[in-house]
C-alpha positions in Angstrom: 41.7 -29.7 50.8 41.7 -26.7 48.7 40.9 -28.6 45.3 37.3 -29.6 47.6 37.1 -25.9 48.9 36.9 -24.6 45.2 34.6 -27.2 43.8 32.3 -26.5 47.0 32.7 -22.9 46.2 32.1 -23.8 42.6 28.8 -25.8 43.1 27.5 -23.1 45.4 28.1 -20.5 43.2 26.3 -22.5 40.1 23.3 -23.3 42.8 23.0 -19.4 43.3 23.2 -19.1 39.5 20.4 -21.1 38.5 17.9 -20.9 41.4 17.7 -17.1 41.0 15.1 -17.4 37.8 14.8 -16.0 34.3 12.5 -13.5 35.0 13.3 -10.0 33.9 11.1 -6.6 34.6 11.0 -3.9 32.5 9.7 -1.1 32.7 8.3 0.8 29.6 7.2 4.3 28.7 3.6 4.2 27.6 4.6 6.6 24.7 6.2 4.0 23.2 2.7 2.2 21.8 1.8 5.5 20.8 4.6 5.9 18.3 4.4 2.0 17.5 0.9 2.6 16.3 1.7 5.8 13.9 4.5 4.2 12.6 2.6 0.9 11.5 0.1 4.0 9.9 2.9 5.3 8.4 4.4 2.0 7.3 0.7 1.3 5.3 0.9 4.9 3.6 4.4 4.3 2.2 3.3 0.5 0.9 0.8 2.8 -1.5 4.2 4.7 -3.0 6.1 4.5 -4.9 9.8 5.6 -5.0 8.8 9.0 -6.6 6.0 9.6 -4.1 3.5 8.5 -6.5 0.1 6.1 -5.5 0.0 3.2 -6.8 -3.8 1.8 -8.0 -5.5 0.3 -10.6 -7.5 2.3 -14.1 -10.0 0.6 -16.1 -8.3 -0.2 -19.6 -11.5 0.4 -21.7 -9.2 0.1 -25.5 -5.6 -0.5 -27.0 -5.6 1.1 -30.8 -2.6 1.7 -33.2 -4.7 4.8 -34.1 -4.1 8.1 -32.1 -7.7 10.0 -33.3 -9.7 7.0 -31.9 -8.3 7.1 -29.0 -8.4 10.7 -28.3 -12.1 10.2 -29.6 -12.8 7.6 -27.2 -11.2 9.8 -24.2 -13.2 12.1 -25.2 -16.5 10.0 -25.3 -15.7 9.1 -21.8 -15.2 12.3 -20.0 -18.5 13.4 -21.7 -20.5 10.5 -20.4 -18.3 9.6 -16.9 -17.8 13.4 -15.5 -16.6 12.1 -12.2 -14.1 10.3 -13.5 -10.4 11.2 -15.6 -9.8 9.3 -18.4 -6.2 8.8 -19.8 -4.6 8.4 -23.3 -1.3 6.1 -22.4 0.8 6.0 -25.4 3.0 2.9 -25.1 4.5 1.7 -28.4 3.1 0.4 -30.7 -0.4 1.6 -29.4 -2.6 4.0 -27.7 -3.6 3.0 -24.5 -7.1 4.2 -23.2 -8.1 4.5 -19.3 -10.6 5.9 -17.0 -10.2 6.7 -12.6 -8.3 6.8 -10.2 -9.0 3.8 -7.8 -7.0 3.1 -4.5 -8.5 -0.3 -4.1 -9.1 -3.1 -6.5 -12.6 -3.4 -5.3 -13.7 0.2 -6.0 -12.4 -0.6 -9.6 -14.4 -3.6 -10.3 -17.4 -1.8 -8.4 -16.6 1.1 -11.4 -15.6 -1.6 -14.4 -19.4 -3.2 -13.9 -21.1 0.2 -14.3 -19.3 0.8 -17.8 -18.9 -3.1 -18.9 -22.5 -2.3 -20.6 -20.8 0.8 -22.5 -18.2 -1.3 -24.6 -18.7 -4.4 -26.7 -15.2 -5.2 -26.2 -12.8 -6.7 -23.1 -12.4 -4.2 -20.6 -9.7 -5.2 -17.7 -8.3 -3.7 -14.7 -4.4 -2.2 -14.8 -2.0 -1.6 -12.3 -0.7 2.2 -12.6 0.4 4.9 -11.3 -2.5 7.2 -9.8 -3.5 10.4 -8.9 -4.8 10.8 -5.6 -4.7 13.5 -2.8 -5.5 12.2 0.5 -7.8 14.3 2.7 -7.4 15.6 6.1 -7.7 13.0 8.2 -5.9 10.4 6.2 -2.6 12.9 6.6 -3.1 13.8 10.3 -3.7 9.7 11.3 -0.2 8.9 9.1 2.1 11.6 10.3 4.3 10.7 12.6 
């Protein structure tokens, strides 16, 4: 009679178990979405760094030369005629490397690369590099968190 007890007690207890549901309330603090969001802004700001705290982007690389004097000459040819825009001289051996702006996006650097393309007779292409950029007011207030 006991053995029955115990299984009765058993199955009633199991019954309880699974006809109570799997619902579960919580109750959350609203400021939680708030720092969700600024840390998903701050999440997108630190994918443009790099491990120095340096942008990544893209220059226009307008010429590669062995020769140092035609690329400073070149560099020099470009800030004169693109004033809103830096130009670089990249030494990386066993040439000169010569490049012009600072883009964030890959689209502002094609938008720049067509303006010039009628400048030079030869292949101009878009690198990956390591920018300067200074980002304005807003831009540091929405990322802070």
């Amino acid at each position: 009679m006991k053995i029955a007890g115990f299984f009765f007690v058993l199955i009633l207890g199991c019954y309880h178990c699974f006809a109570a549901g799997d619902s579960i309330l919580v109750h959350k603090d609203s400021r939680i979405d708030i720092l969700t969001k600024k840390q998903i802004l701050w999440n997108k700001h630190a994918a443009l760094l790099n491990s120095a705290g340096q942008y990544k982007g893209f220059r226009i690389q307008v010429s590669s030369s062995s020769s140092r004097d035609y690329a400073m000459k070149l560099r020099a040819d470009l800030l004169s005629k693109y004033q809103d825009q830096k130009s670089y001289v990249v030494f990386i051996s066993p040439s000169y490397k010569v490049r012009i702006g600072n883009f964030l996006k890959r689209e502002d650097a094609e938008i720049f690369k067509k303006q010039i393309a009628d400048y030079f007779d030869q292949g101009i292409y878009i690198v990956e590099d390591l920018i300067e950029y200074t980002p304005n007011e807003e831009e540091i207030s929405q990322q802070t968190p």
